[in-house]
C-alpha positions in Angstrom: -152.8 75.0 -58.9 -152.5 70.8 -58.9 -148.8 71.6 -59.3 -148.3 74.2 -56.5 -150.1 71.7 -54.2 -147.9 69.1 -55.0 -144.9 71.2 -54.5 -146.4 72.9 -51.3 -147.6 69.9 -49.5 -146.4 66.4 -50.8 -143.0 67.6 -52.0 -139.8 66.7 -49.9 -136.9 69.1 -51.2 -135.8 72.1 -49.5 -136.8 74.2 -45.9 -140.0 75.4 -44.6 -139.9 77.6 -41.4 -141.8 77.3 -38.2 -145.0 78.9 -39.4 -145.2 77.3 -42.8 -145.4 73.9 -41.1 -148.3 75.0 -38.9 -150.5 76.5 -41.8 -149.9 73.4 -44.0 -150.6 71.6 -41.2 -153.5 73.6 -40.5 -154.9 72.9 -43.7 -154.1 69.2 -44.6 -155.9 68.2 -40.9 -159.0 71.0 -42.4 -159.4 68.8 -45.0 -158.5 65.6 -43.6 -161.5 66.0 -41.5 -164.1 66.9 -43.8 -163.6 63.8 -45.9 -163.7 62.0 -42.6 -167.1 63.8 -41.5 -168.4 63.5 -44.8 -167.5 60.2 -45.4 -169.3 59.4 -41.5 -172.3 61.3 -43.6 -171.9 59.0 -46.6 -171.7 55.8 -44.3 -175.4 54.3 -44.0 -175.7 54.9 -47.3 -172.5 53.4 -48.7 -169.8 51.8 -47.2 -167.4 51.3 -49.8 -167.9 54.9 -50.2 -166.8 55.8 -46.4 -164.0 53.7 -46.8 -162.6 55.5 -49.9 -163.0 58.9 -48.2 -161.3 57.9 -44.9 -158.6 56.0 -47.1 -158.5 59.4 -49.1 -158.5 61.5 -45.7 -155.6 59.4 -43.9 -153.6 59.6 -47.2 -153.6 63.2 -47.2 -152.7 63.6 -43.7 -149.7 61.0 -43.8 -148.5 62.2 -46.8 -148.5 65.7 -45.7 -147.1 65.1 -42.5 -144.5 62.7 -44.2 -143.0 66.2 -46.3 -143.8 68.9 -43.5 -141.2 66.5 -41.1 -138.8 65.9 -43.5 -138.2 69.6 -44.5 -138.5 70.6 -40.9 -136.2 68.3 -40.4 -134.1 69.9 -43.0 -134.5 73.4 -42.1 -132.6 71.9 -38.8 -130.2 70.7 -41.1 -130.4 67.0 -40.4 -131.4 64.3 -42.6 -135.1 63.8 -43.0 -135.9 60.6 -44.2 -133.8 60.0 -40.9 -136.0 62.0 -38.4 -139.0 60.7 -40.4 -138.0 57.0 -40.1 -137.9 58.4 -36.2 -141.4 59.4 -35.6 -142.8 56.2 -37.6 -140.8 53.7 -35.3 -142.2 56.3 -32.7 -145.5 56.2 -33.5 -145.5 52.4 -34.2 -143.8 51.8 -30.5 -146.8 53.6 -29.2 -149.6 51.7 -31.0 -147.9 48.6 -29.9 -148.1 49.4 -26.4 -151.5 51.1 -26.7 -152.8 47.8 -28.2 -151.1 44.9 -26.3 -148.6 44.1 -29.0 -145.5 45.4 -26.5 -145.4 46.2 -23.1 -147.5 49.0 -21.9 -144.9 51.8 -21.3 -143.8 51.1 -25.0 -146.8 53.8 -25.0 -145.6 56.0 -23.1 -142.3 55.6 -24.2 -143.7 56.0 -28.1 -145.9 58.9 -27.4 -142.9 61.1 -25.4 -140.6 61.0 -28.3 -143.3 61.7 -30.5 -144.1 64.6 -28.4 -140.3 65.9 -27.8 -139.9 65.8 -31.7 -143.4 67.7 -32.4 -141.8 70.5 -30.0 -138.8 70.3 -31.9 -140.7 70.6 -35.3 -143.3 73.2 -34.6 -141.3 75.4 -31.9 -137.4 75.1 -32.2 -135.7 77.7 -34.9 -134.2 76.0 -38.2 -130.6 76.8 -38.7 -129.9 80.7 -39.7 -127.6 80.2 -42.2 -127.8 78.2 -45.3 -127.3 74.4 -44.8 -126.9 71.5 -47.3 -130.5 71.4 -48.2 -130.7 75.0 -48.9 -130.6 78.7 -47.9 -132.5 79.8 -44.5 -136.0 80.7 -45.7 -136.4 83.3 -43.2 -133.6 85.3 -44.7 
């Protein structure tokens, strides 16, 4: 089971299609949240304690998202670590803005091409034939 999760959710080889990335998704944010609710529950009684399960909880959901892009990205057949290193400067653009550190329509700026590439993820076919990272795996 350990090694099917492994390969299911944290590895980055290969294609997954459009509805494999939602259900993964799906269930890495399921759990992500119940270690953050019950680490919330676990907080007046034990900080280092909440601070392990939210560490635990945004590990899990980085992590997942970090292989779901990647092979989505794949499944397009571009690079992944590319499109990955994409949403990261994306999402770090945004925070800066959101928090002062650039000027405010870095925000705005971040958060649109994060949103334009989580359409492209989640909604836009992979490539129908086999690419360089492996057959179609709707075929």
């Amino acid at each position: 089971m350990l090694g099917r999760i492994k390969r299911d959710y944290l590895g980055f080889a290969g294609r997954i299609p459009r509805l494999v990335y939602w259900r993964r998704s799906l269930a890495a944010g399921v759990v992500s949240f119940l270690l953050v609710a019950a680490g919330w529950l676990l907080a007046p009684y034990s900080q280092p304690g909440f601070l392990i399960l939210d560490a635990l909880a945004f590990a899990i959901s980085a992590l997942t998202l970090a292989s779901l892009s990647v092979r989505r990205f794949q499944d397009h057949g571009r690079n992944g670590w590319l499109g990955l290193g994409v949403l990261v400067a994306a999402a770090a653009v945004a925070y800066a803005g959101q928090f002062g550190l650039a000027p405010p329509y870095a925000a705005v700026l971040g958060g649109a091409v994060s949103l334009a590439l989580f359409v492209y993820l989640g909604f836009v076919r992979g490539s129908r034939r086999a690419n360089h990272y492996g057959p179609d795996p709707l075929a």
